[in-house]
C-alpha positions in Angstrom: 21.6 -12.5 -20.9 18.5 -10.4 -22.1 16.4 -11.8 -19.9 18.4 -11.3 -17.3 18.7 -7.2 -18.6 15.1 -7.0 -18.9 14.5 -8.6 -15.1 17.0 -5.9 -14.1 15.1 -3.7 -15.3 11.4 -4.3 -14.1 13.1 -4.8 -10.6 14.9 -2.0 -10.6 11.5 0.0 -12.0 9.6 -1.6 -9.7 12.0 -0.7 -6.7 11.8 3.0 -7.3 8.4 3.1 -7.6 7.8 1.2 -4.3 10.4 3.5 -2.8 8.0 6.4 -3.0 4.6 5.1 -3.4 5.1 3.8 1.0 6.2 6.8 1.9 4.2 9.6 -0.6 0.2 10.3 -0.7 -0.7 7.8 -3.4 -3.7 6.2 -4.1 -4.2 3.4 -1.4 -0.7 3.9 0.1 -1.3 5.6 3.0 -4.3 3.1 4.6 -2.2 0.6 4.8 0.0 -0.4 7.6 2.8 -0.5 5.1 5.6 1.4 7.3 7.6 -1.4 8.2 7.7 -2.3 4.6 8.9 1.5 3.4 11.8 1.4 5.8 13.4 -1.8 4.7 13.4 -0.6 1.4 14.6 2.7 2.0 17.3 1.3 4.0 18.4 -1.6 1.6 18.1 0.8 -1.5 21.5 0.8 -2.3 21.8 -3.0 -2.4 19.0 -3.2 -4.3 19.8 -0.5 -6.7 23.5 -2.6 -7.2 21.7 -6.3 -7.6 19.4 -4.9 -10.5 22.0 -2.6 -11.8 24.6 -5.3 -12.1 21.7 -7.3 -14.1 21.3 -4.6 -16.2 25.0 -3.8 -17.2 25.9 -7.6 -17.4 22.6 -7.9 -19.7 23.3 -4.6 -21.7 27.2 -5.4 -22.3 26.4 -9.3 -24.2 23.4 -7.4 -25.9 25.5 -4.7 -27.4 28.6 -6.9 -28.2 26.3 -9.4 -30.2 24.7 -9.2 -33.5 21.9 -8.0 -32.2 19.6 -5.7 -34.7 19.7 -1.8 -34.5 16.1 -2.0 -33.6 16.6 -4.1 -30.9 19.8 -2.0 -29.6 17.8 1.1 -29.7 14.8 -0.3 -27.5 17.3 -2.0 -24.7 19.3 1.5 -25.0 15.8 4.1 -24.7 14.6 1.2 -21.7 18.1 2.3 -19.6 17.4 5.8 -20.2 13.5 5.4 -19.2 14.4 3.3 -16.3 17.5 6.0 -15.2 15.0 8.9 -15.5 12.4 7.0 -13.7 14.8 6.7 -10.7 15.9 10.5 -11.1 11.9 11.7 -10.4 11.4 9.5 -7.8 14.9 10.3 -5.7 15.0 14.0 -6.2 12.1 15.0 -8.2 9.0 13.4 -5.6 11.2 13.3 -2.3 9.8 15.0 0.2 12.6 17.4 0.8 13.0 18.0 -2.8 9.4 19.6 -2.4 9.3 21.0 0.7 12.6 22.8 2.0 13.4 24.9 4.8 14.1 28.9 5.0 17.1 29.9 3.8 17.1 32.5 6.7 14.9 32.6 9.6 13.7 36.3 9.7 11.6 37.5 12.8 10.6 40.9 14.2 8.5 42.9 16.4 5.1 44.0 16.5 6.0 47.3 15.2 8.2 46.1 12.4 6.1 42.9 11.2 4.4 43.0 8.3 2.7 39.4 8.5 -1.5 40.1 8.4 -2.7 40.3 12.5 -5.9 37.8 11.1 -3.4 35.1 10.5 -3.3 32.2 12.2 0.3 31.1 14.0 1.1 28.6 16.2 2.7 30.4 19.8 4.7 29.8 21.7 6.7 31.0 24.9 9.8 29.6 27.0 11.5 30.9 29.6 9.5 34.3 29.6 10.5 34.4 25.6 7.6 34.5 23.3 7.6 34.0 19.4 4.4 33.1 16.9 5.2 30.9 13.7 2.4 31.8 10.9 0.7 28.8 9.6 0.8 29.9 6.0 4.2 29.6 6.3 5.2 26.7 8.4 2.8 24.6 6.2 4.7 24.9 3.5 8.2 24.5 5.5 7.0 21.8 7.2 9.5 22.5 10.2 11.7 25.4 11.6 14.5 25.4 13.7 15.0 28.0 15.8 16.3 28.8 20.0 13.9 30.1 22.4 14.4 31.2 25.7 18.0 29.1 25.7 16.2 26.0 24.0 16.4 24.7 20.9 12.9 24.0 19.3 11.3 22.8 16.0 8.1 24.1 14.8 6.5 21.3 12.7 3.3 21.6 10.8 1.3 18.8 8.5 -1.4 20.7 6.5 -2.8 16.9 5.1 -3.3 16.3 9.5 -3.4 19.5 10.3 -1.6 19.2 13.1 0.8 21.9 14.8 3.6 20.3 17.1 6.8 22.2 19.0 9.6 20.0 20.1 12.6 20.0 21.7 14.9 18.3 18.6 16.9 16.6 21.5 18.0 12.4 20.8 19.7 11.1 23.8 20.7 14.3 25.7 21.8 15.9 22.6 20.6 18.3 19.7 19.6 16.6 16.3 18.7 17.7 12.7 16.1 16.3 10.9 14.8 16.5 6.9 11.5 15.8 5.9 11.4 11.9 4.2 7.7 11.2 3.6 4.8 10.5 5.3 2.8 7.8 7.0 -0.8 8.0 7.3 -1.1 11.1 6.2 1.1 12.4 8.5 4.7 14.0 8.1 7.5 12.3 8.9 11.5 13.0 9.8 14.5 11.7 9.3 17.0 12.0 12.0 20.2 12.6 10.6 22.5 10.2 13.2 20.8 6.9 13.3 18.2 7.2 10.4 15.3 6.9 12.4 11.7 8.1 11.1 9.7 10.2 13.5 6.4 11.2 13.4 5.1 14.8 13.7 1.7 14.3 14.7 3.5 13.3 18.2 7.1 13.0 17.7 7.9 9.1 18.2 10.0 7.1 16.2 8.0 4.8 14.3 10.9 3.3 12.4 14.6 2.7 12.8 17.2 2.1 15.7 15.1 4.9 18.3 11.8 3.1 17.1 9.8 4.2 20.2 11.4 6.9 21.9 9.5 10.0 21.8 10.9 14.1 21.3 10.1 16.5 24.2 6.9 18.3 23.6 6.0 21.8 24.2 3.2 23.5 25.0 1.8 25.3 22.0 -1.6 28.0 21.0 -3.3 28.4 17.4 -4.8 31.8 17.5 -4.2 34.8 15.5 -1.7 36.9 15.5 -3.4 39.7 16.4 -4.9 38.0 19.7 -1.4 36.8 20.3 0.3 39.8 20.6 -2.6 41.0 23.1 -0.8 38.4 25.7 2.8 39.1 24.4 3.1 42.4 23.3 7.3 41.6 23.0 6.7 38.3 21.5 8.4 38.1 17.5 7.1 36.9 14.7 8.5 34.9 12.4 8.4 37.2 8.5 8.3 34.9 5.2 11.4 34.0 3.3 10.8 36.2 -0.3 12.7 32.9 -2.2 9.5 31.3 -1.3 6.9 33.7 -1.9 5.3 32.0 -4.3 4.8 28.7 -2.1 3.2 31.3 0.5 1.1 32.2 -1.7 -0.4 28.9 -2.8 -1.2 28.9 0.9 -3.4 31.9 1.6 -6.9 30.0 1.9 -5.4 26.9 3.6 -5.9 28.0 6.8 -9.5 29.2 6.1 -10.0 26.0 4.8 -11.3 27.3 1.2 -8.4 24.9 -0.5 -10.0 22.3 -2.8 -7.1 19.9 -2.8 -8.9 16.3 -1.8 -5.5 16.6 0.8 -6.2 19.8 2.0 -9.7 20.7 1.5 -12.4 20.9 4.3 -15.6 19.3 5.0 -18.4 21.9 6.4 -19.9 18.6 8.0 -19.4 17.3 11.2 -17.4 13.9 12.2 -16.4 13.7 8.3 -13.0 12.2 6.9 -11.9 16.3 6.6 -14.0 17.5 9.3 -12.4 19.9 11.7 -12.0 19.1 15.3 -10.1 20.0 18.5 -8.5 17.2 19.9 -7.2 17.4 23.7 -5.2 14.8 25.7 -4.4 15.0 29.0 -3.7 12.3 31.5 -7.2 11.2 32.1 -7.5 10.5 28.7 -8.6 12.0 25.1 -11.4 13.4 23.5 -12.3 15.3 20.0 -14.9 18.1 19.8 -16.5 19.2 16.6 -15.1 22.9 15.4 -18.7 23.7 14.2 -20.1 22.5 17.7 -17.0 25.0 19.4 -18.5 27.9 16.8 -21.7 27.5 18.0 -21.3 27.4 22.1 -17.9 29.5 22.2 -17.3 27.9 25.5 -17.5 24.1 26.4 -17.4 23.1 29.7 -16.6 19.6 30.0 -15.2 16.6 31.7 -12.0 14.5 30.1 -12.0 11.1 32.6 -11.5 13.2 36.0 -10.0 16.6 34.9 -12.1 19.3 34.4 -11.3 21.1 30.8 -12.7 24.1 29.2 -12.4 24.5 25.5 -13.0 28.7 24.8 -13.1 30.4 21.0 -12.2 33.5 21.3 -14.6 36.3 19.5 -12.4 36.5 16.4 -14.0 32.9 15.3 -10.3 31.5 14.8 -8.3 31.8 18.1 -9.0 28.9 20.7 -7.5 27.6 24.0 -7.8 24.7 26.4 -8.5 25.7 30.4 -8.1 23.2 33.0 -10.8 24.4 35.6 -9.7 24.5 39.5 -13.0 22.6 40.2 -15.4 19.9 38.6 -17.8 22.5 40.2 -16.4 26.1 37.9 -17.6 26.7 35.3 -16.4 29.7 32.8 -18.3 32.0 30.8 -17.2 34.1 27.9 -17.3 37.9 27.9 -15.1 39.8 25.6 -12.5 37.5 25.4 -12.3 37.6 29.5 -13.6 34.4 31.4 -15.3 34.9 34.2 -16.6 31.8 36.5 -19.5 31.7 38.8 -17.9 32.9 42.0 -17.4 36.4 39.8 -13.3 35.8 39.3 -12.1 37.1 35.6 -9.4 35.6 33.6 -7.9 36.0 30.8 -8.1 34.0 27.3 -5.0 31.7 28.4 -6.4 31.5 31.8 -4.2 34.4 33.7 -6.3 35.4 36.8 -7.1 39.5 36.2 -7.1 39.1 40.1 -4.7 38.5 42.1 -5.5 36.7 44.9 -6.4 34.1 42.7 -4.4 31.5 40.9 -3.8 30.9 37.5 -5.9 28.2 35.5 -3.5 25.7 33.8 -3.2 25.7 30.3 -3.5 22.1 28.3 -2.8 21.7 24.9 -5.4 21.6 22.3 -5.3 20.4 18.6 -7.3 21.6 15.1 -6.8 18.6 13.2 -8.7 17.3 10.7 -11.2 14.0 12.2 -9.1 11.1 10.2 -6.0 12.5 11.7 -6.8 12.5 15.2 -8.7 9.6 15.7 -5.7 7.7 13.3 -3.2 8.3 16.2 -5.4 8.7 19.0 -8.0 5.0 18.6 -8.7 5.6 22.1 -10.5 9.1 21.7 -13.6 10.0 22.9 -16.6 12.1 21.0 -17.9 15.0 22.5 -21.6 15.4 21.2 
């Protein structure tokens, strides 16, 4: 019976720490394609947890009813208390949403009564003639925010390990779902849906795990720029305020988005095309391509080809804000001036492609990424270089 204690023990160990090590940034665990693995064991964890604790209290009860030393008592006794505490850290402690939790009250206001710095960056966004920015210093620690805009329900995810800013539409099967943060894969964030247990990823909301394993969350079309440029196009727009019961988390966040952080997770490489390199990634229908942030820096304005769609890629003169144009023509090209396009023919537009003139049409907007290089070409293989 003590062996059979002690095996209950090492497995039960062993469980926990397996538990977290798939689904946490570990050494090693998250290059491996180890997902499949991470859900089986988070979804058996309570039968494993009852086969090795069933070991251990069979083991434990003939060990203490035998004539077994003090000494040896006392190490089977401080073992179940190691192995208890063991589990405690990795199931509250390390998971994810024990780490990273929502606001307690989602506070917005007006440009008039905001007090979040203009030179921040936020992600944007506008539905239904609705506008609202979500600061990144913020977000990154929250990991998502739920909120309504324009009559929709939305949830403003962020990854600072990717990078990666995503809006969705939290609707499963025509109706609205909640989510908590579980772990990640890859690097990358993912969520839990509270119905069927499914994992989903941010980076592109599918379900990479569970009963919805490849159904996908509606996407919406997002901007990183700063706050300050944002208002310029949505003067009504509100902005999200931080929660003061996380101040201190905000805090530990005021250089991430200037990439001056030195966690190895965090941290960015000045380099081009490195593991923590940043880039812009785009996808449309014609397919996907990357460009280098310090390339961007340098030209301002990149007017380039993705498959058969013409796509402009503009930084805006404040070095931070950025925005992805699809052109009318192979044949326009756009220039910077001020923050105001302006393509050969002499037509203007503004920053998010709004025609200053109005027997002109719009340019379409496209979505466009900063991500760090191993995040985007990890869920995008397919991508192309721009060079």
């Amino acid at each position: 019976m003590r062996v059979i204690f002690y095996i209950g023990i090492i497995g039960l160990v062993l469980f926990e720490i397996a538990n977290v090590y798939f689904i946490m940034p570990m050494p090693g665990s998250q290059r491996i394609n180890s997902i499949d693995i991470a859900y089986f064991l988070h979804t058996w964890r309570w039968a494993f947890r009852a086969i090795f604790g069933i070991m251990i209290l069979a083991g434990a009860l003939s060990l203490f009813q035998t004539k077994s030393s003090k000494i040896a008592k006392w190490i089977a006794g401080s073992v179940v208390v190691g192995a208890l505490v063991l589990a405690y850290v990795a199931n509250f402690v390390m998971a994810a949403d024990s780490m990273f939790y929502q606001p307690s009250t989602l506070i917005l206001k007006n440009a008039a009564e905001n007090k979040v710095d203009p030179k921040r960056l936020v992600i944007g966004v506008e539905i239904n003639g609705q506008a609202r920015a979500y600061p990144i210093q913020y977000i990154g620690y929250h990991h998502q925010v739920r909120d309504t805009l324009g009559g929709k329900p939305i949830i403003v995810t962020y990854c600072t390990v990717c990078r990666t800013g995503r809006v969705f539409e939290p609707i499963v099967n025509g109706k609205v779902e909640q989510f908590r943060l579980v772990g990640m894969d890859h690097f990358n964030a993912m969520f839990e849906d509270n119905t069927t247990g499914s994992w989903w990823r941010q980076a592109n909301g599918e379900a990479i795990a569970g009963k919805l394993k490849g159904q996908t969350l509606p996407e919406l079309d997002v901007v990183q720029v700063a706050l300050a440029q944002w208002f310029t196009y949505h003067p009504r727009s509100l902005v999200m305020q931080p929660d003061t019961k996380f101040q201190e988390k905000y805090d530990s966040m005021s250089t991430y988005e200037s990439g001056k952080k030195k966690s190895a997770l965090t941290r960015r490489d000045t380099a081009s095309w490195k593991e923590k390199s940043w880039i812009v990634g785009i996808e449309v229908s014609s397919g996907t391509k990357a460009y280098d942030w310090n390339d961007l820096q340098q030209a301002k304005v990149i007017n380039d080809m993705i498959g058969y769609l013409p796509i402009t890629l503009i930084l805006a003169s404040d070095k931070q804000s950025f925005v992805a144009l699809r052109r009318a023509t192979p044949g326009q090209k756009l220039v910077l001036q001020n923050d105001t396009l302006i393509d050969g023919g002499g037509i203007k537009y503004s920053l998010l492609g709004e025609s200053l003139q109005p027997m002109h049409p719009d340019l379409l907007r496209v979505n466009a990424y900063q991500e760090y290089w191993h995040s985007w070409r990890t869920f995008h293989p397919d991508t192309q270089q721009y060079k």
